[in-house]
C-alpha positions in Angstrom: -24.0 -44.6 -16.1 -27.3 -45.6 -14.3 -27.6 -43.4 -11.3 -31.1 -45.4 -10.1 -33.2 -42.6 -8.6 -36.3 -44.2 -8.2 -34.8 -47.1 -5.9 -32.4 -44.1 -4.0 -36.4 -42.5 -3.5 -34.6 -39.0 -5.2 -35.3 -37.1 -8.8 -33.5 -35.2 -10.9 -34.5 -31.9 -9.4 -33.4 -32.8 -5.9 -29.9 -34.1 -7.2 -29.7 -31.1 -8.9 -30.5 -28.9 -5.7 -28.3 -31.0 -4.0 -25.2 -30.3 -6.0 -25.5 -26.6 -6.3 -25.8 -26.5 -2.5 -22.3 -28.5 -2.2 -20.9 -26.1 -4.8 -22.3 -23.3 -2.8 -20.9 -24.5 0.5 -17.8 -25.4 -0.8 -17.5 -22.9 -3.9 -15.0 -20.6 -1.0 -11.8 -23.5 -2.4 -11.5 -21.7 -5.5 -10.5 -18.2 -3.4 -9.0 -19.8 -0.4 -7.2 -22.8 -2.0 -4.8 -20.4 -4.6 -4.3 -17.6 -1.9 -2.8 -20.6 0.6 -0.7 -22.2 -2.0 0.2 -18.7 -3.9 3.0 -18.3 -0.6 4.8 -21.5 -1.5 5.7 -19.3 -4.6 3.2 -20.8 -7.1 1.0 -19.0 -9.3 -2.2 -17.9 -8.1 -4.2 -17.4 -11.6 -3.1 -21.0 -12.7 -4.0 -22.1 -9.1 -7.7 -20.7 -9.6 -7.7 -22.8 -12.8 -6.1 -26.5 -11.3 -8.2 -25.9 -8.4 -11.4 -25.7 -10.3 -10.5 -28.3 -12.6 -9.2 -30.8 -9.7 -12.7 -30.7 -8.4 -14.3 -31.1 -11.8 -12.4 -34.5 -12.2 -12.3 -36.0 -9.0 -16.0 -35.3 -8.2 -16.7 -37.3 -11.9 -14.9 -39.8 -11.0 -17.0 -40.4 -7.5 -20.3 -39.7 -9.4 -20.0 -42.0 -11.8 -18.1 -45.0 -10.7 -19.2 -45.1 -6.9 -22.7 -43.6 -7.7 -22.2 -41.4 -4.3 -23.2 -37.6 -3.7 -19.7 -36.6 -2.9 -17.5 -34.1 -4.0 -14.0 -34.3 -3.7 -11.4 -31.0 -4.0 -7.8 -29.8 -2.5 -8.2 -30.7 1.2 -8.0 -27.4 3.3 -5.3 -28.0 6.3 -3.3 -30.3 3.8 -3.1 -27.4 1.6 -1.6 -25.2 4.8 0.6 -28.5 6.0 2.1 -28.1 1.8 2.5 -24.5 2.5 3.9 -23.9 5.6 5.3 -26.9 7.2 7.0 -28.4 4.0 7.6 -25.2 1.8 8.6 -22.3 3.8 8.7 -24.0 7.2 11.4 -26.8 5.6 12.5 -25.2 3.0 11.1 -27.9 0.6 10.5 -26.9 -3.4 7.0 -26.6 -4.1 7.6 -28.9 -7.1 9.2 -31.5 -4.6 6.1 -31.1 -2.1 4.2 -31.9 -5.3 5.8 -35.1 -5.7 5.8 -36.1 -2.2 1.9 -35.2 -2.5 2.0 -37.8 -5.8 3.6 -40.2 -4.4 1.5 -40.3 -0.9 -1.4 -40.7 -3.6 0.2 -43.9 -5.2 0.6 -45.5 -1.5 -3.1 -44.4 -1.3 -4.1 -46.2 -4.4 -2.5 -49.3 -3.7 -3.8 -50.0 0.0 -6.9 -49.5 -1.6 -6.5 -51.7 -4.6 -5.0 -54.4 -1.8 -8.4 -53.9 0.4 -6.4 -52.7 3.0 -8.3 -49.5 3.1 -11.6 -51.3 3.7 -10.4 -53.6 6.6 -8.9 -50.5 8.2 -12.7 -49.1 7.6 -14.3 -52.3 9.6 -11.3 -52.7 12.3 -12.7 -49.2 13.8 -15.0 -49.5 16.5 -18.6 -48.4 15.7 -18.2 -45.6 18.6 -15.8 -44.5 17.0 -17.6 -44.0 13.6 -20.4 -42.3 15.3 -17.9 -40.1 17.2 -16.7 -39.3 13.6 -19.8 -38.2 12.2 -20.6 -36.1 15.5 -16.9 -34.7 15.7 -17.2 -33.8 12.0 -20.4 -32.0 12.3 -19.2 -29.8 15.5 -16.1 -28.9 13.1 -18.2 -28.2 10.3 -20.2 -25.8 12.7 -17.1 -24.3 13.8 -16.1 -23.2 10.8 -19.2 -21.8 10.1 -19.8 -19.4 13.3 -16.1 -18.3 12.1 -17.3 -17.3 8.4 -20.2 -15.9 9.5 -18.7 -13.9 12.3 -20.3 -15.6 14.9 -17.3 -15.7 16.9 -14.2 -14.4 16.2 -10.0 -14.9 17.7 -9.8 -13.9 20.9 -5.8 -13.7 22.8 -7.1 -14.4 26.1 -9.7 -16.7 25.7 -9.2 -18.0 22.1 -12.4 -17.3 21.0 -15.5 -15.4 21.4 -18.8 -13.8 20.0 -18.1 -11.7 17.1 -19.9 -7.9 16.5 -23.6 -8.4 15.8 -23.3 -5.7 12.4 -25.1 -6.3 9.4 -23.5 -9.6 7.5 -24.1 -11.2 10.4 -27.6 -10.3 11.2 -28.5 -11.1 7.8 -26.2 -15.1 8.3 -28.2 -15.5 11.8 -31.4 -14.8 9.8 -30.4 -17.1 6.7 -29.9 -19.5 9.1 -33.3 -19.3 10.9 -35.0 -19.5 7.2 -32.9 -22.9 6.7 -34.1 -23.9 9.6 -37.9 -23.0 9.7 -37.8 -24.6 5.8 -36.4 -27.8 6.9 -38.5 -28.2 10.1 -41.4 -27.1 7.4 -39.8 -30.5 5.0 -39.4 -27.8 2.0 -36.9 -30.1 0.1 -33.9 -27.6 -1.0 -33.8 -25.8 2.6 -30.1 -24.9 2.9 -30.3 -23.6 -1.0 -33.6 -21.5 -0.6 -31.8 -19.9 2.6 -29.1 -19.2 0.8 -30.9 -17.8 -1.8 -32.8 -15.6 0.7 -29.2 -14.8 2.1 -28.5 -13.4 -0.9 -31.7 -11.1 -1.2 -31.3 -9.8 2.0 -27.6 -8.8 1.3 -28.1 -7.0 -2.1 -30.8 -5.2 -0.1 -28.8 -4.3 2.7 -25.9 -3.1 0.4 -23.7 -6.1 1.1 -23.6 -7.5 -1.9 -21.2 -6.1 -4.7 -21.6 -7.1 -8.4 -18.5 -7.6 -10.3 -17.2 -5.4 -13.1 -17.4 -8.2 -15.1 -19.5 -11.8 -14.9 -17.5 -14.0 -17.9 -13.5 -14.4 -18.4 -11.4 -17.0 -20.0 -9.8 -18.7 -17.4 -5.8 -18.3 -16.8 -3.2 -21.2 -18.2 -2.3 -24.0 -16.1 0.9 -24.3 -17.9 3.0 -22.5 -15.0 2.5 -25.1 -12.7 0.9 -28.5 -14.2 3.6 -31.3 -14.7 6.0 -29.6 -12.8 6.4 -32.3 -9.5 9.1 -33.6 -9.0 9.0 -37.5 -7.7 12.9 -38.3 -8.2 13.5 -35.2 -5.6 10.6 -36.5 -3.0 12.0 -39.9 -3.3 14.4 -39.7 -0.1 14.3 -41.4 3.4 14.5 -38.2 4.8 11.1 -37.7 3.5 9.5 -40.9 3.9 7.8 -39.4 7.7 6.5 -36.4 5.6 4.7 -38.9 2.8 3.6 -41.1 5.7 2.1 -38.1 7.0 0.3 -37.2 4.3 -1.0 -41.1 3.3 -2.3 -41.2 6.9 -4.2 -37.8 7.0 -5.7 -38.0 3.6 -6.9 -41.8 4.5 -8.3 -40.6 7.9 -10.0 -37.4 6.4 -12.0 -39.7 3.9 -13.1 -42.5 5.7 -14.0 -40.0 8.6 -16.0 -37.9 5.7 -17.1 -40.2 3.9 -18.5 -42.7 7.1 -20.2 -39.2 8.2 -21.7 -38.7 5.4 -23.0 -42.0 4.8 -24.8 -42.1 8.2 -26.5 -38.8 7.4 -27.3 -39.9 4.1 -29.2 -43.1 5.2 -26.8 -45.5 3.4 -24.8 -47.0 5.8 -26.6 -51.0 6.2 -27.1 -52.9 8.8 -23.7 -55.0 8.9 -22.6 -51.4 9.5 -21.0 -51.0 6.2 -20.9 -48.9 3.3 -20.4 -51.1 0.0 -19.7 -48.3 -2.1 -16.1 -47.7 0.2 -13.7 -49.4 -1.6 -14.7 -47.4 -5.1 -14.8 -44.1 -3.0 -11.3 -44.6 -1.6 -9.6 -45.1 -4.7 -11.2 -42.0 -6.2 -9.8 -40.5 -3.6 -6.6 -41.5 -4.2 -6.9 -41.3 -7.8 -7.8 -37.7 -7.6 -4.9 -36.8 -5.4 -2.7 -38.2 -8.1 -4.7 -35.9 -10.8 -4.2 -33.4 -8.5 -0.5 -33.7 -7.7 0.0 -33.9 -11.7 -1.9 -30.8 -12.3 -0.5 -28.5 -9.7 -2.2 -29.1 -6.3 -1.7 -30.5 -2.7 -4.0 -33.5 -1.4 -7.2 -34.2 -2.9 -9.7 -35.3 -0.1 -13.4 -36.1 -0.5 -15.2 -33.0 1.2 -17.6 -32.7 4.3 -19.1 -29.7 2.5 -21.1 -32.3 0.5 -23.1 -33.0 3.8 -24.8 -29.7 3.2 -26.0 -31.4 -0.3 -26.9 -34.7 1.3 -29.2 -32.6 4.0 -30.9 -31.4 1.3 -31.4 -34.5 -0.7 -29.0 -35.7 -2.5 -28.6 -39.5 -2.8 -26.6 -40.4 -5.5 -23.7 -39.5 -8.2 -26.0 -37.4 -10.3 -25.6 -34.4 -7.5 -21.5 -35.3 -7.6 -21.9 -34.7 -11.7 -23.9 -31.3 -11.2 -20.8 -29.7 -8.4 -18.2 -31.0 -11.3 -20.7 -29.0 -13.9 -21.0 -25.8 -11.5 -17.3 -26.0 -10.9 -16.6 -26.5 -14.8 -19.0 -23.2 -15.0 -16.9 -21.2 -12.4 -14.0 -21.4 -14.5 -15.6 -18.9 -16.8 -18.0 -17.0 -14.0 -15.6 -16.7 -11.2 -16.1 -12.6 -11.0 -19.5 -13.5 -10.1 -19.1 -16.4 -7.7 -16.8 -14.1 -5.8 -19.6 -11.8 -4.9 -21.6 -14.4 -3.1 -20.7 -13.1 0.9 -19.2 -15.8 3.5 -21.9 -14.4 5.8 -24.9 -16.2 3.1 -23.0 -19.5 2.5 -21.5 -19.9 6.6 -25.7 -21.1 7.9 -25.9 -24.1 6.0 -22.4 -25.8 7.2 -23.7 -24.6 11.0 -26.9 -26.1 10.0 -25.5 -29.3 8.9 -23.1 -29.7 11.4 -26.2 -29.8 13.7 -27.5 -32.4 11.4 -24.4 -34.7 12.0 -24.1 -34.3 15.8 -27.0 -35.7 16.3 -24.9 -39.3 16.0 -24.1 -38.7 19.4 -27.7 -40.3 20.6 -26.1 -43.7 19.1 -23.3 -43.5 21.1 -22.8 -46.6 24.2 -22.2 -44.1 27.3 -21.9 -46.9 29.7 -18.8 -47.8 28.3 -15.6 -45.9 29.1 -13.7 -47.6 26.4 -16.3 -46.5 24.1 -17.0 -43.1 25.4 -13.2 -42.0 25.8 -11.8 -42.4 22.5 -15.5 -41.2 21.1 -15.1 -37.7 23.0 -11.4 -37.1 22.4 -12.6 -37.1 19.1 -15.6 -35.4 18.8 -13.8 -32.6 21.1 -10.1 -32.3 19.3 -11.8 -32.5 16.0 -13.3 -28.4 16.2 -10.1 -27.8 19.0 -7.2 -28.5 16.2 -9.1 -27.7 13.5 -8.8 -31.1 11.9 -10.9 -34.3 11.8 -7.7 -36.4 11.1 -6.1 -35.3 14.6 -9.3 -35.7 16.4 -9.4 -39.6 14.3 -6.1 -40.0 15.6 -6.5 -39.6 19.0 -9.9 -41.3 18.6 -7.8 -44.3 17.7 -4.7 -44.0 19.7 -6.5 -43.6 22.8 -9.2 -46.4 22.2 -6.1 -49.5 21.6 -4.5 -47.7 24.8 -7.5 -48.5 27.2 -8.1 -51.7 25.7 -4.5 -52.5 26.4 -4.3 -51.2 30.0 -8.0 -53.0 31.2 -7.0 -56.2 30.0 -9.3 -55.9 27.0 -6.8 -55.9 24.2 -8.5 -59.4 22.8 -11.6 -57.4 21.4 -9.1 -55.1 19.7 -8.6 -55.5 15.6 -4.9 -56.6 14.9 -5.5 -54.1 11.9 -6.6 -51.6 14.3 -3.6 -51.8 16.8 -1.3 -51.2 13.5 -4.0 -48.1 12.5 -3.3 -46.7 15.9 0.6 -47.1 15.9 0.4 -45.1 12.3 -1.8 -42.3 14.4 1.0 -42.1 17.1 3.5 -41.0 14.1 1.1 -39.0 12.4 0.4 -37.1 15.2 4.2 -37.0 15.8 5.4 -35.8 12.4 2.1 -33.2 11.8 
C-alpha cells in the first residue's frame, strides 16, 4: 500500500505523531468501552481484549484501503444504547443485541455497496456539513471540560465549573502548552502537551505507576461468536436495527465530513472521494465487531486530535492499530496516563473544528436554523447523530412550509423521514 506522503505534503514522523496522539485521545475506549458493556452481563477481561482488537482491524482496514487518518472503534453512546436501552432496559440477550448490532452492519454495507450512502452524503446541504463539523467540535470540547474537570453535574443548573485542585491545574496548563506550541507551528502540539501533562503529573504526585507494565491479554473466547442473528431477526425488532443503521450512518458521515474539512481534503465540488471506501469500512468493522463481541463500530472524532497535529493519510490509521495492538500487552501502563493529561487536546481540537462556523450563510434562515439546532443539540444530548437528526428534520420542514421544498434533495426528504424515527425510537 502506497500511502503518497510527498503529494499529502506529510512524512513519516508526522504520521507517526499523528497516530499516537489519536491513540492517546482515544486510548480511554479500552477502560470505558468493557466497564459500559460489563452490565449487560458480558465479560469485562474478554471485553478489554475485543475492544482493543476491534480497533486494531477496523483502523487497518481505513488506513490501507481508503488511505485516510481515521481510526475507527466501539462507538461510545451506541455502546450505552446496547447496554441500557436494549439489554437491561428491554430485557434483550446480550447475544441477541449482538446480532441486531450484525445485522444493522449488513444494512450498512449494502447501502454503501449500492451508493446510497454517498448520495445521502451529497443530498445534505453544505450548511449543514459545516454545522457538522462546528457541532462536532463544541461536543468534542464538551467532553473534554468534563474529563478534565472543567465543569462538573450540577441538579439545578446541569452543569457548572468544577474545583480548581491539582489535576486540573495541571489539564488547564497542558492545555495552554498545546496551545502556545501550535500558535508557535511546533508540529506534534497536542502530543508534546500531553507529554508535558504527564511531567507535571508525576511531579505533582498524580501520576501512579502500575505494579506491573506487561501481561498476556485475557481470552476472547467468552464472548466472540456468540450473536445471535436468528433471535434479532423479528419485526418486533426491526425499529431497534433501524435505529442503530441510522445512528452509525449519521455518526460517520458527520465524523468523517468534520474531519475532512479540518484536514484540508474536502475539494472544491465539495466532496470527499475517499467516502464511499470509508463507509464501508465502517460498516465492515461493525460486522467484525458484532462477530467478535462488541456493539457498533463507528469511525471516531478523536482522530481530529491526530489530524490537528498532522496527520494526512492511512500511515497515521496503521500506527493507532499498532499502539492499540501494543496496549493489548501494556494496558497496566496505559491506565496510568490521567484523564486530566489527555482531556486539553480534544478541548483544543474542538476549537479547531468550530471554527467552520465562519463558513456558514447567516442570511439565510433556512440555512442558519437547521445549522444551529445542530451545532447546539449536538454537546446538549450528548450525541452528534441527534444533533444530525434535527439538523435534517428541521431543514426539509422549513423548506416545506416557505414554499421552497423544490431546492430540497428527494434523497434528502427520505434522510429526514429516517431522522424523525430515529429520533422516535432512540
Amino acid at each position: 500500500m502506497k500511502f503518497h506522503l510527498s503529494k499529502h505534503n506529510t512524512d513519516v514522523k508526522t504520521e507517526f505523531l499523528g497516530g499516537l496522539t489519536t491513540f492517546l485521545t482515544m486510548v480511554y475506549i479500552i477502560f470505558v468501552h468493557p466497564s459500559i458493556l460489563a452490565e449487560a452481563g458480558m465479560e469485562r477481561e474478554a471485553l478489554i481484549t475485543v475492544t482493543c482488537l476491534v480497533v486494531v482491524i477496523s483502523s487497518l482496514l481505513v488506513g490501507l484501503w481508503a488511505n485516510l487518518p481515521f481510526a475507527l472503534a466501539p462507538g461510545m453512546g451506541l455502546n450505552a444504547f446496547f447496554t441500557y436501552t436494549l439489554v437491561l432496559g428491554e430485557g434483550i440477550a446480550w447475544q441477541t443485541a449482538l446480532g441486531i448490532v450484525f445485522i444493522s452492519g449488513v444494512l450498512f454495507l449494502l447501502v454503501s455497496l449500492l451508493g446510497l450512502s454517498e448520495k445521502i452524503v451529497d443530498a445534505i446541504p453544505r450548511s449543514l456539513r459545516l454545522a457538522a463539523g462546528a457541532g462536532i467540535g463544541l461536543f468534542i470540547a464538551f467532553i473534554g471540560m468534563r474529563k478534565m474537570g472543567l465543569i462538573e453535574d450540577d441538579p439545578a443548573t446541569l452543569v457548572r465549573l468544577g474545583t480548581m485542585d491539582e489535576p486540573l491545574l495541571l489539564a488547564l496548563g497542558a492545555l495552554l502548552i498545546m496551545a502556545v506550541l501550535d500558535q508557535l507551528q511546533v508540529k506534534g502540539a497536542i502530543m508534546w502537551g500531553i507529554v508535558a501533562g504527564m511531567v507535571g503529573a508525576a511531579f505533582f504526585g498524580e501520576l501512579d505507576l502500575p505494579e506491573t507494565v506487561i501481561s498476556m491479554p485475557p481470552s476472547i473466547k467468552p464472548i466472540t461468536m456468540q450473536l445471535d442473528v436468528l433471535a434479532a431477526l423479528k419485526w418486533t425488532l426491526l425499529p431497534v436495527i433501524f435505529t442503530f443503521l441510522f445512528i452509525d450512518m449519521f455518526d460517520s458521515i458527520g465524523t468523517v465530513l468534520a474531519c475532512s474539512y479540518e484536514a484540508g481534503m474536502i475539494k472544491n465540488d465539495e466532496k470527499l472521494e475517499e467516502m464511499p471506501a470509508v463507509l464501508k469500512a465502517d460498516a465492515m468493522a461493525t460486522i467484525i465487531g458484532s462477530v467478535l463481541g462488541s456493539s457498533t463500530t463507528t469511525t471516531y472524532i478523536e482522530s481530529a486530535s491526530g489530524i490537528a497535529s498532522g496527520a494526512r493519510t492511512g500511515l497515521s490509521s496503521v500506527f493507532v492499530a499498532i499502539f492499540f495492538l501494543l496496549a493489548l500487552f501494556f494496558s497496566p501502563l496505559i491506565a496510568v496516563v490521567p484523564d486530566s493529561v489527555v482531556a486539553p487536546a480534544l478541548v483544543l481540537v474542538g476549537a479547531y473544528m468550530f471554527k467552520l462556523i465562519r463558513l456558514l450563510p447567516f442570511e439565510n434562515l433556512i440555512d442558519i436554523v437547521p445549522a444551529f439546532l445542530t451545532i447546539i443539540l449536538m454537546p446538549l444530548t450528548y450525541s452528534i447523530s441527534t444533533g444530525l437528526a434535527f439538523g435534517f428534520i428541521s431543514y426539509a420542514a422549513i423548506a416545506l412550509m416557505s414554499g421552497q421544498y423544490r431546492s430540497v434533495s428527494p434523497l434528502l426528504w427520505i434522510v429526514a423521514i429516517g431522522a424523525i424515527l430515529m429520533v422516535a425510537f432512540h
